[in-house]
Structures are given as structure tokens and as C-alpha cells.
N, C-alpha and C positions, 0 to 999 in steps of 0.2 A: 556374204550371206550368213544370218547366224539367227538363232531361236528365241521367242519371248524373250526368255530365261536370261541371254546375254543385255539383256536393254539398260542394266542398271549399271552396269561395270562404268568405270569411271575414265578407263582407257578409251573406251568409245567415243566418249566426248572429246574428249582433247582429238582423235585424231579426227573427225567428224570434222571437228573447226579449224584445224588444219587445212580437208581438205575443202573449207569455205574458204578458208581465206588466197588461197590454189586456186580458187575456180577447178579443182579437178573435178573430170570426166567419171564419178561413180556413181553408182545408185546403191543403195545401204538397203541390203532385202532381209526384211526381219519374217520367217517364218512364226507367225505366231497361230502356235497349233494350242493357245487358251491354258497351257499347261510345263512348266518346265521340270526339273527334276523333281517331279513329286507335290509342286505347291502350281495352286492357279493362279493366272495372271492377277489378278483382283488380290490377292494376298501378298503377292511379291512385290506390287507396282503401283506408288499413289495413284500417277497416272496411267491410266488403261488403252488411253487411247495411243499406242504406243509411239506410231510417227510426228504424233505433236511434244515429242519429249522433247526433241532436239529444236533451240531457240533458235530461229532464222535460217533453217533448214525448211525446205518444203517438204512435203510428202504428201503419199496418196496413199487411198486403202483399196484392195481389189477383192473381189472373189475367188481363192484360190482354187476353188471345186469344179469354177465355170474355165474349162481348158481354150476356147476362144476367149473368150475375156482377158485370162491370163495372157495368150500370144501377144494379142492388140498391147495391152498394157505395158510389157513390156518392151516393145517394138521403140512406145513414146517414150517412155522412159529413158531409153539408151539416147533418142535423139534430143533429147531435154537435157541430158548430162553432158554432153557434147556439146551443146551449144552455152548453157546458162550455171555448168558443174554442179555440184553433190547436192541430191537428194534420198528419201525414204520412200521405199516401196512394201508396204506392208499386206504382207500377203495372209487373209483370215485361212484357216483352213484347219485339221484337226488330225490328231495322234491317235489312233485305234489300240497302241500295243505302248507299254513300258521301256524306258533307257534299256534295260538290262535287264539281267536276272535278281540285282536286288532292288530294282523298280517295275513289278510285275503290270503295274498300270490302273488298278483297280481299288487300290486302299484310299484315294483320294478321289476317286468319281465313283457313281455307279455302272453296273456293266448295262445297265437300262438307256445311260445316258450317249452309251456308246453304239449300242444296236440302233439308236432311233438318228445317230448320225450318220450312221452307215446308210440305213435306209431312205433318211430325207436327202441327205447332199453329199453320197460316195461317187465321185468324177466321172469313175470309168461307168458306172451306172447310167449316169448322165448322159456320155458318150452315147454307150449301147443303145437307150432310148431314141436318141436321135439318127441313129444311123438305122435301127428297125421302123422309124415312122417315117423315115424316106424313101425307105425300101435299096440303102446302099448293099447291105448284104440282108440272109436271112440267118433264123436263129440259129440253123443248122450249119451254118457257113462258119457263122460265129465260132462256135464250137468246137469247130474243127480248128481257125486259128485257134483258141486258146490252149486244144493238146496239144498241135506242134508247137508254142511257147514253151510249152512244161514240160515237153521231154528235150526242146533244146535246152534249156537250161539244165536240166538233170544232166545231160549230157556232156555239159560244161563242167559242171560241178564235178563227176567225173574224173575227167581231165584234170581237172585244180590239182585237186586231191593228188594225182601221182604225179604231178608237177614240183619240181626240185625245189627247194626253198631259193629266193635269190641271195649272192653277195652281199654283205653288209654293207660294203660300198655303194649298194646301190642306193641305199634311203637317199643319196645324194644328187645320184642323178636326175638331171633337167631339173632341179631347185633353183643355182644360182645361175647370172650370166656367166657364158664361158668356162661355164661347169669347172668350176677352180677348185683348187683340193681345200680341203676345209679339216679343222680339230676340233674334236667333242670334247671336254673334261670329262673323265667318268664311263666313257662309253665300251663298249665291249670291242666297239670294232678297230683294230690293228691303226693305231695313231701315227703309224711310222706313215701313211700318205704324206701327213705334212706333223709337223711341231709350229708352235707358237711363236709367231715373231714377237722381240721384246724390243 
């Protein structure tokens, strides 16, 4: 899974045709939320259409807003890579807030154009519609999940917070098989695990 922004890198492609040439089992899920660090897809990208970048790759494009749509879509895709290997699944969808604090989000769109995306196609919006015109729960019901979400997570958060920092050994753990000792060059954490075979 990786964002517009990654579509141009050149590592992709090679491994892409790799795993054509594999028949492997992936699906390539491009989050394209129309924006990557700061520049739009249209400015980064001759081609926009992003899943037809890769020659002899299939792909599809979904509605990432529509959360059925999403499920179904993905369900086929898993069973399509399995049987026929590597495709693109390009999921539309869209970024409300900036990379970072030196990508605030707003020097390259307007904030107009961001309200009206909230408003026309925000998911969980979509959700809620559907579950008050079926009459699954009411608004008030609603509501009440969404304080108990917000103060578990407060809650959580919390907890984080006076939670130890882990061992530096750990950035290792469940990375490789048989979780083997491994050497950084450079790294802060105690190399004495293991040293370099030569």
C-alpha cells in the first residue's frame, strides 16, 4: 500500500514486473488521496490515471468513501491475485489535514475545497446516513457510541504516555523469519547482538 505521491519511483516498477513475471499473489493499493507532499496528482503525474501507469498490469479504480464498495472490492481483488497474480487497486479518496507540521495542508488547495469534500463524500457521514434511514440505531444512540470511542482512546492515550519506552532490540522483533539477530551500521542500539559476517 503506498500513496499517489509514491507512483513515479522507479523501484516500483521493476518490482511490479517482477512480481508479473512470479505470477505473485499481490494487489498494489495506491491510496490516491489527489495530493502528495504538497504537489497534486496532475502536477507530479503525466499520467493521472494512476493504475494504468503500470504496462500489463491490470487494475481497477474504486470508491474509497463508499465502505461497502470498498469491502466487496477488495474481497475480488484478493481472489484475482490468487488465482491470475499482481494487480492495482486504486483506491480515490481524499486527505483533509497535511504530512506534517511543515505540510499544514492548505498552501496548495483551498480550505473551501476541503470543507465541500467533507461535506459531499466524508465515509463515516455516509455510514451514519445509512444506518439513521434504516433506523439501525438513532441519533442518540449514535452519540453515545461516539463519547465512549473518545474517551477510550483518551484513556489509551493515557496509558501510552506513562508506558516505558521499549528496548531498542525491539525495532527487530517479528520483522524477520526466525527473528535472527541482525547489525545496523550507525545505529544507537548495542551491536554486540551480533557483528558482521565477512
Amino acid at each position: 500500500m503506498f500513496g499517489d505521491g509514491s507512483c513515479n519511483q522507479g523501484q516500483l516498477f521493476e518490482a511490479v514486473n517482477m512480481a508479473g513475471l512470479w505470477k505473485l499473489p499481490v494487489v498494489y493499493t495506491i491510496e490516491n488521496n489527489h495530493y502528495g507532499m504538497g504537489t497534486s496528482v496532475e502536477r507530479a503525474s503525466a499520467q493521472t490515471d494512476l493504475m494504468a501507469k503500470f504496462r500489463g498490469t491490470p487494475g481497477i479504480n474504486v470508491d474509497g468513501q463508499d465502505t461497502f464498495l470498498m469491502r466487496e472490492t477488495t474481497k475480488w481483488c484478493k481472489n484475482f491475485a490468487i488465482e491470475h497474480g499482481p494487480l492495482f487497486l486504486e483506491i480515490d479518496t481524499y486527505r483533509y489535514q497535511g504530512h506534517s507540521m511543515s505540510d499544514p495542508g492548505i498552501t496548495y488547495r483551498k480550505k473551501e475545497e476541503i470543507e465541500e469534500f467533507k461535506h459531499e463524500r466524508d465515509c463515516i457521514d455516509k455510514i451514519k446516513k445509512i444506518i439513521l434511514e434504516h433506523s439501525f440505531a438513532t441519533e442518540k444512540e449514535l452519540k453515545a457510541i461516539e463519547r465512549n470511542i473518545r474517551a477510550n482512546i483518551e484513556a489509551d492515550i493515557e496509558k501510552i504516555k506513562k508506558d516505558p519506552m521499549p528496548a531498542m532490540n525491539e525495532q527487530f522483533t517479528n520483522i524477520y523469519v526466525n527473528n535472527e539477530p541482525h547489525f545496523i551500521r550507525g545505529s544507537e542500539i548495542e551491536n554486540s547482538i551480533t557483528e558482521p559476517k565477512h
